[in-house]
C-alpha positions as protocol buffer text, in pm:
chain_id: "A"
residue {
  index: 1
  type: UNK
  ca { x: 14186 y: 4226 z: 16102 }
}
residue {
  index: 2
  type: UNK
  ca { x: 14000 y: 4525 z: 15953 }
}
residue {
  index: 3
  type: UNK
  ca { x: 13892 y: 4439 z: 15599 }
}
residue {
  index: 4
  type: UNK
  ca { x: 13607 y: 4244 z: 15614 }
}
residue {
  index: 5
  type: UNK
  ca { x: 13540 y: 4197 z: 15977 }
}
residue {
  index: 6
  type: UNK
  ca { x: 13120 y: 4253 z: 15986 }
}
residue {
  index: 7
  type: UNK
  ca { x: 13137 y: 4503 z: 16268 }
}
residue {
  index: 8
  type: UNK
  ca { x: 13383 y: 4736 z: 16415 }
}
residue {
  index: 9
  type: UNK
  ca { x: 13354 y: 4970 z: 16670 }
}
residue {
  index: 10
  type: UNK
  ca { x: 13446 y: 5323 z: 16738 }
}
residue {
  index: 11
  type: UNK
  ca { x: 13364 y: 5577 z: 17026 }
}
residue {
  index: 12
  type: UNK
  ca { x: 13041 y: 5612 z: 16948 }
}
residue {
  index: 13
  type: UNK
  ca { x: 12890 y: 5401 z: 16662 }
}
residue {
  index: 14
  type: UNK
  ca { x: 12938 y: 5038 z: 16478 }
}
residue {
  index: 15
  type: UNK
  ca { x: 13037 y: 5045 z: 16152 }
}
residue {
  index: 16
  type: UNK
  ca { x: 12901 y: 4781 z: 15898 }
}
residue {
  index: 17
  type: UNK
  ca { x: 13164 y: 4632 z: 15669 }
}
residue {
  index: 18
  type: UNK
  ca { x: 12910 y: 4588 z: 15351 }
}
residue {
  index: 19
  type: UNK
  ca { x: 12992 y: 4902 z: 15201 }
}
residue {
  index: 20
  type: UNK
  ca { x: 13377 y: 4747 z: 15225 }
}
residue {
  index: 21
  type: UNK
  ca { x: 13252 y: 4436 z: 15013 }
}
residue {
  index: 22
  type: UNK
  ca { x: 13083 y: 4673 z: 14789 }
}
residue {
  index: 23
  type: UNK
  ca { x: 13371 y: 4844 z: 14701 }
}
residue {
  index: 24
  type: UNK
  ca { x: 13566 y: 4506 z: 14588 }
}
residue {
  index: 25
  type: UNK
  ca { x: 13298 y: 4396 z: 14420 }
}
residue {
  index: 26
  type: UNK
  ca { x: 13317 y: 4722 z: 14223 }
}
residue {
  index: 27
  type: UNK
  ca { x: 13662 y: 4666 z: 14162 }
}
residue {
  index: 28
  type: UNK
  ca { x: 13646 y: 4292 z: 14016 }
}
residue {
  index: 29
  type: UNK
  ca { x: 13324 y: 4481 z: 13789 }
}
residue {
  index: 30
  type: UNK
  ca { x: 13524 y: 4729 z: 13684 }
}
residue {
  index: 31
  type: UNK
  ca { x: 13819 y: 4439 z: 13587 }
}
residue {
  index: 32
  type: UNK
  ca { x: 13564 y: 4276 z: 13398 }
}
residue {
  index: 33
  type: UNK
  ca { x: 13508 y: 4570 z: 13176 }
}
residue {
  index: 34
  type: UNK
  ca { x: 13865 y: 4552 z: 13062 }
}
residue {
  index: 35
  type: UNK
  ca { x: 13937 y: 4363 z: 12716 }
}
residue {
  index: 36
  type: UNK
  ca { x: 14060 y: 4037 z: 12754 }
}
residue {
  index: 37
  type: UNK
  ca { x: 14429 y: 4163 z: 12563 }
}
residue {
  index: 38
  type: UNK
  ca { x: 14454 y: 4429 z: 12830 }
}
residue {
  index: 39
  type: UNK
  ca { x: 14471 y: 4189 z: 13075 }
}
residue {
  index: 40
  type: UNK
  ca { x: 14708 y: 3977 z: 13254 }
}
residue {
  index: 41
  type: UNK
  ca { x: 14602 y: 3597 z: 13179 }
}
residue {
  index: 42
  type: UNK
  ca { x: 14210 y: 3608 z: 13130 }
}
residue {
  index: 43
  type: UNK
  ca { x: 14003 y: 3864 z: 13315 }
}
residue {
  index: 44
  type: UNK
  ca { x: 13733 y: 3627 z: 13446 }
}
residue {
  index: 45
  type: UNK
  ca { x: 14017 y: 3370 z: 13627 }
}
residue {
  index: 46
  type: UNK
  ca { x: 14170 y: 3656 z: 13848 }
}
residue {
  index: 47
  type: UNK
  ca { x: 13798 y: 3785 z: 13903 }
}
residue {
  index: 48
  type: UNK
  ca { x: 13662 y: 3446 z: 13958 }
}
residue {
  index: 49
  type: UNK
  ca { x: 13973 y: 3386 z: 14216 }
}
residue {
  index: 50
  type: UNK
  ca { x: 13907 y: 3761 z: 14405 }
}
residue {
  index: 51
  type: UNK
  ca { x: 13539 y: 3646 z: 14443 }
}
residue {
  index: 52
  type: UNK
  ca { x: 13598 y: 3316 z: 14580 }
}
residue {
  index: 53
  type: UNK
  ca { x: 13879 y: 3483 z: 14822 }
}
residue {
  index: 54
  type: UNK
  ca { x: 13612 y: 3714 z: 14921 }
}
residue {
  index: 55
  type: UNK
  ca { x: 13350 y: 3438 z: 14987 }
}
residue {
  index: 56
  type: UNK
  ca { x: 13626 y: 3250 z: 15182 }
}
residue {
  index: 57
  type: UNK
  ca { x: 13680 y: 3567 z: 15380 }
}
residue {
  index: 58
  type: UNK
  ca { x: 13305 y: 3635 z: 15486 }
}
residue {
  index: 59
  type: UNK
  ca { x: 13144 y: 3275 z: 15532 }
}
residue {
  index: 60
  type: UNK
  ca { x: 13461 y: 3036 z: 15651 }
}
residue {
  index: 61
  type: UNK
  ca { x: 13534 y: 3084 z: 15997 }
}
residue {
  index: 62
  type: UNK
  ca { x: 13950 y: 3174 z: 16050 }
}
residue {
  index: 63
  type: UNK
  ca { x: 14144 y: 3269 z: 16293 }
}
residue {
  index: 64
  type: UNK
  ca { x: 14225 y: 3651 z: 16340 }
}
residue {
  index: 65
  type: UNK
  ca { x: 14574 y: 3636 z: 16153 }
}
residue {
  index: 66
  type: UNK
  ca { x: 14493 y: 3375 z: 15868 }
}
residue {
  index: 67
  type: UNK
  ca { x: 14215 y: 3624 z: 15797 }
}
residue {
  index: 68
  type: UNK
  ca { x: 14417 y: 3895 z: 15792 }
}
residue {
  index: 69
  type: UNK
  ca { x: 14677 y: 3712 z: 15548 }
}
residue {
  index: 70
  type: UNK
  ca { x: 14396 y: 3642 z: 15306 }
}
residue {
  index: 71
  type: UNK
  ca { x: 14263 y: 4030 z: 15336 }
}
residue {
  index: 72
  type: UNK
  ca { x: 14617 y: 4119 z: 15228 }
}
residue {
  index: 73
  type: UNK
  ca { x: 14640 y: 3874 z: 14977 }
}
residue {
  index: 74
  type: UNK
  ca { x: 14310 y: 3973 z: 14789 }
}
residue {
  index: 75
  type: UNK
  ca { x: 14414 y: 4327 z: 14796 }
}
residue {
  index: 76
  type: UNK
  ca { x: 14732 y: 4239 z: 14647 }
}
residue {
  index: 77
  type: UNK
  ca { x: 14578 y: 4026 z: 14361 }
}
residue {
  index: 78
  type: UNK
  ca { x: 14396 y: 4288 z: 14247 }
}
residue {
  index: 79
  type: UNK
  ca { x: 14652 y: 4588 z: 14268 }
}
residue {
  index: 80
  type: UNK
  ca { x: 14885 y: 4347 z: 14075 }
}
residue {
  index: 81
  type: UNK
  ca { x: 14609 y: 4259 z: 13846 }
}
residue {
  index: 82
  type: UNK
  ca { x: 14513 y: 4640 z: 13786 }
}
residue {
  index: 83
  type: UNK
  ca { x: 14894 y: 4811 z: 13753 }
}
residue {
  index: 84
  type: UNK
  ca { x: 14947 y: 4468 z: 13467 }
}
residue {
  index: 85
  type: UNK
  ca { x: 14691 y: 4580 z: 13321 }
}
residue {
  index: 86
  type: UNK
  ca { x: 14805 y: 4951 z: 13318 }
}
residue {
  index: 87
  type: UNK
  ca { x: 15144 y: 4818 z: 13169 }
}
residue {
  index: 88
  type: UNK
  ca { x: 14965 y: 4619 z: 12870 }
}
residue {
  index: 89
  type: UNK
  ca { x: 14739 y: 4922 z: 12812 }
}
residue {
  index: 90
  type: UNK
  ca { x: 15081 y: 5108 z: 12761 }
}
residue {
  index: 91
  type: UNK
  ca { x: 15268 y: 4857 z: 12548 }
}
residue {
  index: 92
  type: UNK
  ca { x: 14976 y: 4846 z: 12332 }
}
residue {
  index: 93
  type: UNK
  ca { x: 14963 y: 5187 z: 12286 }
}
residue {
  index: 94
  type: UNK
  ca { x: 15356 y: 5255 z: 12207 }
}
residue {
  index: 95
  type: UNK
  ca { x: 15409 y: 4899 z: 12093 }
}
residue {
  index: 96
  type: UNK
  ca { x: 15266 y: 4925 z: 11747 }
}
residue {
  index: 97
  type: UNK
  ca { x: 14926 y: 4702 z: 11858 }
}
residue {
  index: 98
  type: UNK
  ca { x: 14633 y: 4802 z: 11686 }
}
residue {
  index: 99
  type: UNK
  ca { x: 14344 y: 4843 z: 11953 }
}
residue {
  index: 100
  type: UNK
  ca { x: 14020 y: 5017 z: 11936 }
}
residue {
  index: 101
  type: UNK
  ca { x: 13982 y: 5391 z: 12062 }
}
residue {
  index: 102
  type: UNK
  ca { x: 13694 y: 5317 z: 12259 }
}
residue {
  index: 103
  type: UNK
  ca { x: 13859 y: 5046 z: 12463 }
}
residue {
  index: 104
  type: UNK
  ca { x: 14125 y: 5189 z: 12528 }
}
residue {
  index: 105
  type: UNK
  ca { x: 13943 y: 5471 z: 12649 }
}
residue {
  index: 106
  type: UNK
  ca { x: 13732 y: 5257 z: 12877 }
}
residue {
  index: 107
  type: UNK
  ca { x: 13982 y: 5055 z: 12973 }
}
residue {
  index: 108
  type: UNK
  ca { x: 14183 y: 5371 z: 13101 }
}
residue {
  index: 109
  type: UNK
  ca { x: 13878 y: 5454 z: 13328 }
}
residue {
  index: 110
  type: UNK
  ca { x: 13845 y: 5132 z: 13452 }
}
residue {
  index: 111
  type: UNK
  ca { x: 14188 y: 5136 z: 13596 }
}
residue {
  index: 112
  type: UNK
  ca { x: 14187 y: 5475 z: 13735 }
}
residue {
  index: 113
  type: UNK
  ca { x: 13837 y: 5411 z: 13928 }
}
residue {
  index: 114
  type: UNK
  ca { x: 13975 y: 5052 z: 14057 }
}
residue {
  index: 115
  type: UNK
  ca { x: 14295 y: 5260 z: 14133 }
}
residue {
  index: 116
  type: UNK
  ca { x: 14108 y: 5472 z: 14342 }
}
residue {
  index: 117
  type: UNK
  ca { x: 13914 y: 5153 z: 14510 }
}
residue {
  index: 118
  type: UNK
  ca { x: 14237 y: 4957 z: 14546 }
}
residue {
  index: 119
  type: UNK
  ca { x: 14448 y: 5173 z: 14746 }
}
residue {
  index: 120
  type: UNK
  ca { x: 14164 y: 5313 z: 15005 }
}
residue {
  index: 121
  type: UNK
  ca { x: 14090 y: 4969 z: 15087 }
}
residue {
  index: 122
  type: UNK
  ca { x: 14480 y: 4949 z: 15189 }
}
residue {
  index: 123
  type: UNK
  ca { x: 14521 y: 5263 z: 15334 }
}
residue {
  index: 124
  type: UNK
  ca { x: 14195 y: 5146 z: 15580 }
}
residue {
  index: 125
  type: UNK
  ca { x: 14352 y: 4843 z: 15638 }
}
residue {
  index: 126
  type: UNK
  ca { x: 14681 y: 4921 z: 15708 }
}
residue {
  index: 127
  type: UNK
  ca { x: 14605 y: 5241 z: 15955 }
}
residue {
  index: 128
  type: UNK
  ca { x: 14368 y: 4998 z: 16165 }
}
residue {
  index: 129
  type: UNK
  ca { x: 14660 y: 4739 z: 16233 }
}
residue {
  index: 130
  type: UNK
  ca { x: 14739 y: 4738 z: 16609 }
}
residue {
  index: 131
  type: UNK
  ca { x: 15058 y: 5026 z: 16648 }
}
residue {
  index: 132
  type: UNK
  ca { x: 15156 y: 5294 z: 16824 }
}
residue {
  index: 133
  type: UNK
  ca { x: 15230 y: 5551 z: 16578 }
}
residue {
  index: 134
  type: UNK
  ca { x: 14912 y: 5593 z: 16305 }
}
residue {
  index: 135
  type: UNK
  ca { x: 14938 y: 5612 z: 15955 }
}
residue {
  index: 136
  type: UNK
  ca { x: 14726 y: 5961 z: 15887 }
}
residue {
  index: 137
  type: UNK
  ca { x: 14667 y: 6253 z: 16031 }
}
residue {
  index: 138
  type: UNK
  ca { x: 14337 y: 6412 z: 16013 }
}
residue {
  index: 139
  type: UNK
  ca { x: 14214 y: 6711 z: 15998 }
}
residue {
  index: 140
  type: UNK
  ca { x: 13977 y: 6602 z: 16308 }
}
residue {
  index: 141
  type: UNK
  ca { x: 14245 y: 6482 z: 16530 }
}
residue {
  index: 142
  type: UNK
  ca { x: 14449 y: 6838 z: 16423 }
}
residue {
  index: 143
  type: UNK
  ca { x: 14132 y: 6994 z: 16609 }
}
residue {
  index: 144
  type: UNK
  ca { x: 14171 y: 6793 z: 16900 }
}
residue {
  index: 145
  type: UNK
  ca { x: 13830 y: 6521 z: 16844 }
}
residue {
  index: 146
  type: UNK
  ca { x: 14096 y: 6265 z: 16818 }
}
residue {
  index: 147
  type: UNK
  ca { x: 13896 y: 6088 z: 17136 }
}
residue {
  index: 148
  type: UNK
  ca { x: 13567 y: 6195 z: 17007 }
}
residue {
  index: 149
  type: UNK
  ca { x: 13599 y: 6038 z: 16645 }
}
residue {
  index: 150
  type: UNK
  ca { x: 13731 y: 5823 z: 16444 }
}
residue {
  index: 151
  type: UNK
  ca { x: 13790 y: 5755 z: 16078 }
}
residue {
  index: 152
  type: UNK
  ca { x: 13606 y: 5501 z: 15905 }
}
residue {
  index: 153
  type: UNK
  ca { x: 13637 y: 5331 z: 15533 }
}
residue {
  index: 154
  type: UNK
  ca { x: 13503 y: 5647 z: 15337 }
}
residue {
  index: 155
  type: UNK
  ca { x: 13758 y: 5880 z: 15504 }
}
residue {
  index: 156
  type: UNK
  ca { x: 14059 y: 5621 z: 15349 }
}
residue {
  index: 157
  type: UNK
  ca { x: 13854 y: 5645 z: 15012 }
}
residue {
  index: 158
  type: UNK
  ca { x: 13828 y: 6006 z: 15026 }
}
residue {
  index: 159
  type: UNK
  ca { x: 14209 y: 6027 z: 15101 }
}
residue {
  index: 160
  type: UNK
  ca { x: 14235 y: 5781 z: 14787 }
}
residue {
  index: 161
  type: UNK
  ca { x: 14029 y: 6030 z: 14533 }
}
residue {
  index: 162
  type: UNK
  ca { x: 14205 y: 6330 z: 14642 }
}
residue {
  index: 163
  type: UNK
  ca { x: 14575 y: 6161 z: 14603 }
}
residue {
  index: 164
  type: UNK
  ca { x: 14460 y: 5991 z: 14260 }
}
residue {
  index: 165
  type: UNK
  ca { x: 14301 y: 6337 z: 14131 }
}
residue {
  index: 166
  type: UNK
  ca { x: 14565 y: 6580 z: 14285 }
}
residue {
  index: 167
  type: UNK
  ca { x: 14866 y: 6366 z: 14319 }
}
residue {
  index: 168
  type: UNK
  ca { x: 14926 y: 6465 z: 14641 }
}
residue {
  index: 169
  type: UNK
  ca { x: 14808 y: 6473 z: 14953 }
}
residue {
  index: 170
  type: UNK
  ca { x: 14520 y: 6757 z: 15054 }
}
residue {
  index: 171
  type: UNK
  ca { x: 14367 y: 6813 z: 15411 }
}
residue {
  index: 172
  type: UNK
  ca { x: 14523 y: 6422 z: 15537 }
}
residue {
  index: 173
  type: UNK
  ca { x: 14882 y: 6396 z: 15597 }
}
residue {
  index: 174
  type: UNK
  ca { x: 15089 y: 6062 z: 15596 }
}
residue {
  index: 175
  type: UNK
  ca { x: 15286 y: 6040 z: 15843 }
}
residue {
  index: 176
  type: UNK
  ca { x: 15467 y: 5663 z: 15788 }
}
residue {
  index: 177
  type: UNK
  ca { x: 15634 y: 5541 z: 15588 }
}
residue {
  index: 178
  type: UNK
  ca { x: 15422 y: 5280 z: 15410 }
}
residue {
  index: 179
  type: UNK
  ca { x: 15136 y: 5507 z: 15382 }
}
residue {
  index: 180
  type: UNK
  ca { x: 15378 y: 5756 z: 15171 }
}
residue {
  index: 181
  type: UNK
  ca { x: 15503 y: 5448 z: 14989 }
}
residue {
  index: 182
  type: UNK
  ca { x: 15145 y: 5328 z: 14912 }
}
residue {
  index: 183
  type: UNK
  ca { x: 15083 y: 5752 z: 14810 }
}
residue {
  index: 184
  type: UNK
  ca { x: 15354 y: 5757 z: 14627 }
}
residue {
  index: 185
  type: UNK
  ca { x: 15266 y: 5458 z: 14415 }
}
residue {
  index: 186
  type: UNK
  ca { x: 14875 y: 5518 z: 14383 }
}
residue {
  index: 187
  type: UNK
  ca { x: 14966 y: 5879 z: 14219 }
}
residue {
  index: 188
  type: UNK
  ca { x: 15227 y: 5751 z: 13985 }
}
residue {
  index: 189
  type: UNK
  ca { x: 14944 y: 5478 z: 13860 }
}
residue {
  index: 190
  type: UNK
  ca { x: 14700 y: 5762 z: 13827 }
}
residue {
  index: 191
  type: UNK
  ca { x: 14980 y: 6037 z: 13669 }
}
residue {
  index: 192
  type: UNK
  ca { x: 15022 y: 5737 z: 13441 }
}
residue {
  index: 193
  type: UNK
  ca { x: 14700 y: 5645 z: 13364 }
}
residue {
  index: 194
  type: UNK
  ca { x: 14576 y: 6025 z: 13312 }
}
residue {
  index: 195
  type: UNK
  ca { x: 14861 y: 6193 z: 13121 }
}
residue {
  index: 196
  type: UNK
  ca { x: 14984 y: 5900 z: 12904 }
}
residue {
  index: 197
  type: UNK
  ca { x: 14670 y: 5683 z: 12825 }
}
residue {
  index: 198
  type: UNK
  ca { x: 14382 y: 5889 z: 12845 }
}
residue {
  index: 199
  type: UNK
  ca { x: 14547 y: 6170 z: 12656 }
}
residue {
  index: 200
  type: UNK
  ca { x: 14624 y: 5920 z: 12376 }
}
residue {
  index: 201
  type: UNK
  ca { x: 14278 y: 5763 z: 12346 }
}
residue {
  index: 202
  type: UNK
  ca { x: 14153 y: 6098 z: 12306 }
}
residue {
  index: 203
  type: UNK
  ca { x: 14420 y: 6123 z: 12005 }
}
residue {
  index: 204
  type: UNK
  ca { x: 14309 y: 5818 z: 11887 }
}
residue {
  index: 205
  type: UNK
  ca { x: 13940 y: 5891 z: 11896 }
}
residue {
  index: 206
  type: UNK
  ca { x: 14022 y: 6193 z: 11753 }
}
């Protein structure tokens, strides 16, 4: 289990999972910025639920695969909790519900960042399950440092900002299935997010 393990180690260095914990703490922040009608039940319950999951995860000792379970199951909670509140954002903006411009403008940034959070905490965890066949190809191991180095959490993020801003992938290629799935559904949330509620906040604002 990847996620929230303290250490892991590569070739040549450890690398500290706090900037990991960071990350989901940002996303549960950035939930709380959202408007309690652009949410799916109350905002604070699923962030007071991700937080205890998280404190669960670091302090409780587990074994290797119930750990693993809950990792999964956090990250699901809050991709579920952030493409709900995507779909309320829409309905409120096409469904004749009065909302005000700035919130809808912040809540459109909100789920684009947490977007972005979301899915390189899966693509990290997923390509650091035990298997034969990985789920990226980077430009490093193209050059032949595949035994030299390896990718750590900021390399899956960076794949995450470039898919969510270009809507496709750049210098990283996916080479699974799952991680074109998980590609695939991370740039239709950010298409989404950019072209249809963004541009109509601005319109509203305007």
């Amino acid at each position: 289990m990847q996620l929230l393990r303290i250490h892991r180690k590569s070739t040549n260095r450890v690398e500290a999972s706090w900037h990991i914990i960071l990350a989901i703490f940002v996303a549960i922040g950035l939930e709380l910025v959202l408007s309690n009608s652009l949410t799916f039940g109350t905002k604070y319950t699923v962030a007071g639920l991700e937080i205890v999951l998280i404190i669960s995860l670091v302090i409780v000792p587990l074994h290797d695969k119930l750990r693993r379970l809950l990792a999964i199951f956090l990250l699901g909670l809050i991709s579920i909790a952030n493409i709900a509140s995507l779909f309320l954002v829409i309905h409120a903006l096409f469904g004749g519900i009065v909302i005000d411009g700035h919130d809808l403008l912040i809540s459109s940034v909100a789920i684009y960042l947490t977007n972005i959070i979301v899915f390189g905490l899966w693509y990290f965890e997923l390509d650091n399950t035990r298997q034969e066949t990985p789920d990226f190809l980077f430009p490093q191991q193209m050059s032949g440092q595949e035994n030299s180095w390896k990718p750590t959490f900021f390399d899956y993020l960076y794949i995450s900002v470039t898919n969510a801003t270009a809507f496709s992938p750049t210098d990283t290629l996916p080479l699974t299935h799952r991680a074109k799935l998980l590609m695939a559904l991370q740039s239709s949330v950010s298409i989404i997010t950019v072209a249809l509620v963004v541009a109509r906040a601005v319109n509203i604002l305007n």
